[in-house]
SETI-834186 format. One record per atom (N, C-alpha, C): x, y, z. Coordinates in steps of 0.1 Angstrom, whole numbers, padded with zeros to 4 digits, always signed. Atoms other than C-alpha are relative to their C-alpha. Layout:
REM residues N
XYZ
...
This chain:
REM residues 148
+0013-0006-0002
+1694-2589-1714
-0010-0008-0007
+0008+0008+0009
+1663-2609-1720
-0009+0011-0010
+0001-0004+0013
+1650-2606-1756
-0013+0011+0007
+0012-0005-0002
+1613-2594-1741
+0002+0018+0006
-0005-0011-0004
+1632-2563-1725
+0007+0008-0015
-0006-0006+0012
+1651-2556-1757
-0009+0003-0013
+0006-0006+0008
+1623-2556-1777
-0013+0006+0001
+0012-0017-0007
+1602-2528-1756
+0005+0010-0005
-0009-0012+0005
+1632-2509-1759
+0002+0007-0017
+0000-0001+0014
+1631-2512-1796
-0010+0008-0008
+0018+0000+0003
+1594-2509-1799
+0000+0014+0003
+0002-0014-0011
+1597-2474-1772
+0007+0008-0012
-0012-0011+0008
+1626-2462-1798
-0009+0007-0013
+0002-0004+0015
+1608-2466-1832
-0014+0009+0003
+0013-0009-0005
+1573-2451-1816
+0005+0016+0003
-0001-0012-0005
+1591-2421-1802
+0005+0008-0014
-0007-0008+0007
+1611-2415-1835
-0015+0001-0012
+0011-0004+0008
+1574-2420-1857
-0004+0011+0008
+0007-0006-0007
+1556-2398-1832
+0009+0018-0004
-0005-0011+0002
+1585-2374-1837
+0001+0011-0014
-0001-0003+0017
+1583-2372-1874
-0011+0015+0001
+0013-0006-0001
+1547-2352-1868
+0010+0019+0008
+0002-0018-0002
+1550-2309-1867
-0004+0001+0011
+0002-0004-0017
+1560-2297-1833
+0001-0012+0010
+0000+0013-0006
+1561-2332-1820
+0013-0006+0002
-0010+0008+0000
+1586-2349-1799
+0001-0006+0012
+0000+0010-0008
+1590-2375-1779
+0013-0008+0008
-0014+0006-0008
+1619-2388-1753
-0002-0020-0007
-0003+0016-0003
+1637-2425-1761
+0005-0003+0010
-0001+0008-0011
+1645-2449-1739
+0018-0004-0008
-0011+0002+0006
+1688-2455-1744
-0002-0014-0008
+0004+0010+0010
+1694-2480-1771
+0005-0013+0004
-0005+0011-0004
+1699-2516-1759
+0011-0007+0000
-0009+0010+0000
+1728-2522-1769
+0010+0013+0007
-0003-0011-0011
+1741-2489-1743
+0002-0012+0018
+0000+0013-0009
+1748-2523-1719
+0002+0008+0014
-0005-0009-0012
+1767-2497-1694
-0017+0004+0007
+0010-0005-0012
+1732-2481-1686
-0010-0010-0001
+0008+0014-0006
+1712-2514-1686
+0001-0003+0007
-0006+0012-0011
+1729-2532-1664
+0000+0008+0015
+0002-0006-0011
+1727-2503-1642
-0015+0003+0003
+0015-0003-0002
+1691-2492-1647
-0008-0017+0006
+0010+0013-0001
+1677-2529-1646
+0014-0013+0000
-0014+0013+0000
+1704-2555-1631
-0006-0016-0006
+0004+0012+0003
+1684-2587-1638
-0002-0001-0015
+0002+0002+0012
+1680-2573-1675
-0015-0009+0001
+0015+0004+0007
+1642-2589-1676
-0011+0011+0001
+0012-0010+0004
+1612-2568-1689
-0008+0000+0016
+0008-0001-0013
+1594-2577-1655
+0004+0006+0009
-0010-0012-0008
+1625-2560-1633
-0008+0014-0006
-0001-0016+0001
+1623-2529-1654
-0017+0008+0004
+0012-0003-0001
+1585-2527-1655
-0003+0004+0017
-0002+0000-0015
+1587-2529-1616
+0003+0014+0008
-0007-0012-0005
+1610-2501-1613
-0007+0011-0005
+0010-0010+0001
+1592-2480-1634
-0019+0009+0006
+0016-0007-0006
+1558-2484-1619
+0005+0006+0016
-0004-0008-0014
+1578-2473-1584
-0001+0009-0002
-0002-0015+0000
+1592-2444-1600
-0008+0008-0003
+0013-0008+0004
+1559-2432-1613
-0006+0001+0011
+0010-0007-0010
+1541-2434-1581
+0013+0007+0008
-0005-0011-0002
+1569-2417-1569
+0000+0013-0003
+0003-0016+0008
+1568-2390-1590
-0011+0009-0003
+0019-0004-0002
+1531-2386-1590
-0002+0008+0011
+0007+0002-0018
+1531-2387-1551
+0006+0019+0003
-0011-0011-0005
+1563-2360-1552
-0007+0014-0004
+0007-0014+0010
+1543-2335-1579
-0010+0004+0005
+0016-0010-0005
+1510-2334-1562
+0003+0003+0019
-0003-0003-0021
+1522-2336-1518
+0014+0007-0002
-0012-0001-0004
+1559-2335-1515
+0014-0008-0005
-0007+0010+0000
+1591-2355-1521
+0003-0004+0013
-0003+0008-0012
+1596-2366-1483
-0012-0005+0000
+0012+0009-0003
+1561-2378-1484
+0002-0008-0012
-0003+0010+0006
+1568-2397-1510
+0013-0008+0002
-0014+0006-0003
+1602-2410-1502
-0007-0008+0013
+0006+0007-0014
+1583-2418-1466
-0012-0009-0003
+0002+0010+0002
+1560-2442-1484
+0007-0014-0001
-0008+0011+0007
+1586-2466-1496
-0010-0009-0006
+0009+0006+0009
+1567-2479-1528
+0008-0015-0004
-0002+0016+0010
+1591-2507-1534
-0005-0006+0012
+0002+0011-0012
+1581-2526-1504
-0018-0001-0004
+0014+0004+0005
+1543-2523-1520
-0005-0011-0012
+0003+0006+0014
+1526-2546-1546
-0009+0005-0009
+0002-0009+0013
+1521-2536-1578
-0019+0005+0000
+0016-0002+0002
+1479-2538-1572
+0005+0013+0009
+0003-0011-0014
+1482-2516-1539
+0010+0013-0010
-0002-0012+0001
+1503-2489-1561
-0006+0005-0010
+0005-0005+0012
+1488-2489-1592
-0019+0007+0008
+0013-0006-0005
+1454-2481-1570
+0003+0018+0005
-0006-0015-0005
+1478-2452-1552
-0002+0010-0009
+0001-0010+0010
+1484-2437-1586
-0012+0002-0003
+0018-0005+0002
+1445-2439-1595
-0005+0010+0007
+0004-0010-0008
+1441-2417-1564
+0007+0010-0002
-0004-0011+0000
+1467-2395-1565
-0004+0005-0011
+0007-0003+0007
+1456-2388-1601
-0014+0003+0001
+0011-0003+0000
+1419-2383-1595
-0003+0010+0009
-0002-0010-0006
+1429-2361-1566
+0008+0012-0011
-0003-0006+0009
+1451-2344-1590
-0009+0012-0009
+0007-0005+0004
+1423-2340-1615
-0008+0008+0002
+0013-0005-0004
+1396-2327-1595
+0005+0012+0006
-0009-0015-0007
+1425-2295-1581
-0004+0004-0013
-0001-0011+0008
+1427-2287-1617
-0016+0004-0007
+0010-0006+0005
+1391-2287-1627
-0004+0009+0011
+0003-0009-0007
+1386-2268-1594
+0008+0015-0002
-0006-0012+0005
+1413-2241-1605
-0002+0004-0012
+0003-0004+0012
+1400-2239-1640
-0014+0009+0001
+0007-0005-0002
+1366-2232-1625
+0000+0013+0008
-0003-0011-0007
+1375-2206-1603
+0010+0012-0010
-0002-0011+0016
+1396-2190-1636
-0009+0005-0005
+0009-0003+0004
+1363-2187-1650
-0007+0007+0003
+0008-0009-0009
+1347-2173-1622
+0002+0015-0001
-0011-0009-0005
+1376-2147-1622
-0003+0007-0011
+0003-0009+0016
+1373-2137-1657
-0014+0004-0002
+0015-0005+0000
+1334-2137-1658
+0005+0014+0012
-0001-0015-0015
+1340-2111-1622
+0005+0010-0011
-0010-0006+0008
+1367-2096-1647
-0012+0012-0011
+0007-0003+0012
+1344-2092-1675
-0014+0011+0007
+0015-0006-0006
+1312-2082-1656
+0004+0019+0006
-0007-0014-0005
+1336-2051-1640
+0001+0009-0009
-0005-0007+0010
+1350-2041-1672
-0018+0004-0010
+0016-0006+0007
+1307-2039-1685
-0007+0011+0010
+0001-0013-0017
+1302-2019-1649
+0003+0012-0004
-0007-0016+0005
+1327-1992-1660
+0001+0002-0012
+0000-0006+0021
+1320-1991-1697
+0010+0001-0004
-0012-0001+0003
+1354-2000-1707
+0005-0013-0004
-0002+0009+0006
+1366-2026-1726
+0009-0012+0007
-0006+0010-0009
+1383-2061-1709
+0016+0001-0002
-0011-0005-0002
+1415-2051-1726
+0007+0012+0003
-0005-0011-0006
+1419-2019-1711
-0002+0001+0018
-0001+0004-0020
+1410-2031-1673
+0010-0011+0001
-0011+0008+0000
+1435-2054-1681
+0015+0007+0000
-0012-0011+0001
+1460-2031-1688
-0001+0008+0011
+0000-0010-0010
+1449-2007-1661
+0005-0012+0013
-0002+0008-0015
+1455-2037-1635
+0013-0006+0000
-0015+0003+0004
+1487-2048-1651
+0006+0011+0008
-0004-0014-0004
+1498-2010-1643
+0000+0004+0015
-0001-0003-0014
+1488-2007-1611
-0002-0017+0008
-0002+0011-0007
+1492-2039-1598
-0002+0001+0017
+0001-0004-0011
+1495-2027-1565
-0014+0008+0009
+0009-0007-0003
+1464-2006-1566
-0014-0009+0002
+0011+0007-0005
+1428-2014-1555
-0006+0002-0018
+0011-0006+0012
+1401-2013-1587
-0005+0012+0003
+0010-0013-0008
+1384-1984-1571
+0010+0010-0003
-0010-0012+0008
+1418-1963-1572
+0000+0004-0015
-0002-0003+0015
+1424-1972-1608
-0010+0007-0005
+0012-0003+0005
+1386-1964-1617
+0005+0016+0003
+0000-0014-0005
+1392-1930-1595
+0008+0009-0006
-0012-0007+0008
+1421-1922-1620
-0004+0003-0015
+0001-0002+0010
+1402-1925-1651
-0009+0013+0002
């Protein structure tokens, strides 16, 4: 295994096990290099540039699978890409990403302001319209109200 590969692995180990030290904190290693069995399988050429390769695949795979699909990602085939054309993929799929969750965070806010604004409507406090809608889940607001 060349040394430049062995001493990522080293590098990735002693980072995860500092990081881990820290309250509540923990961090995955990477198997320990001298685990030859899953080297030789994860990265046959054993050089730092192989493994790096494979992992920037499996990232935009995993990216691709978490935000569309896994057949749309599998129906890319990223290894037949160059490393510029995926690493731009992952910039997109991440910025598409991004912009879902600040769109669902805003629309939480929305929900809870509606929330809040109802629960000042019916002179009743946010944690008791919460509770009344836990309860009747199934019910309209208007029922629940009709019940108090």
């Amino acid at each position: 295994m060349e040394k430049a590969l062995v001493d990522y692995i080293i590098a990735q180990r002693a980072e995860a096990d500092e990081y881990s030290k820290n309250p509540d904190c923990w961090m995955g290693k990477l198997p320990c290099h001298t685990d030859t069995d899953y080297w030789n399988d994860r990265v046959p050429s054993g050089t730092l540039a192989e493994y790096e390769r494979i992992t920037l695949v499996e990232d935009a795979y995993y990216i691709t699978a978490d935000h569309t699909s896994k057949s749309y990602a599998r129906s890319l085939e990223f290894h037949k890409w160059t490393d510029d054309k995926i690493i731009r993929h992952i910039n997109q799929i991440s910025k598409l990403a991004e912009a879902e969750r600040a769109e669902k965070r805003k629309e939480k806010e929305a929900e809870e302001a509606r929330l809040d604004k109802l629960a000042a409507d019916i002179e009743i406090d946010r944690e008791t319209l919460d509770r009344w809608m836990d309860q009747n889940d199934n019910s309209s607001i208007g029922d629940m109200y009709a019940t108090v």
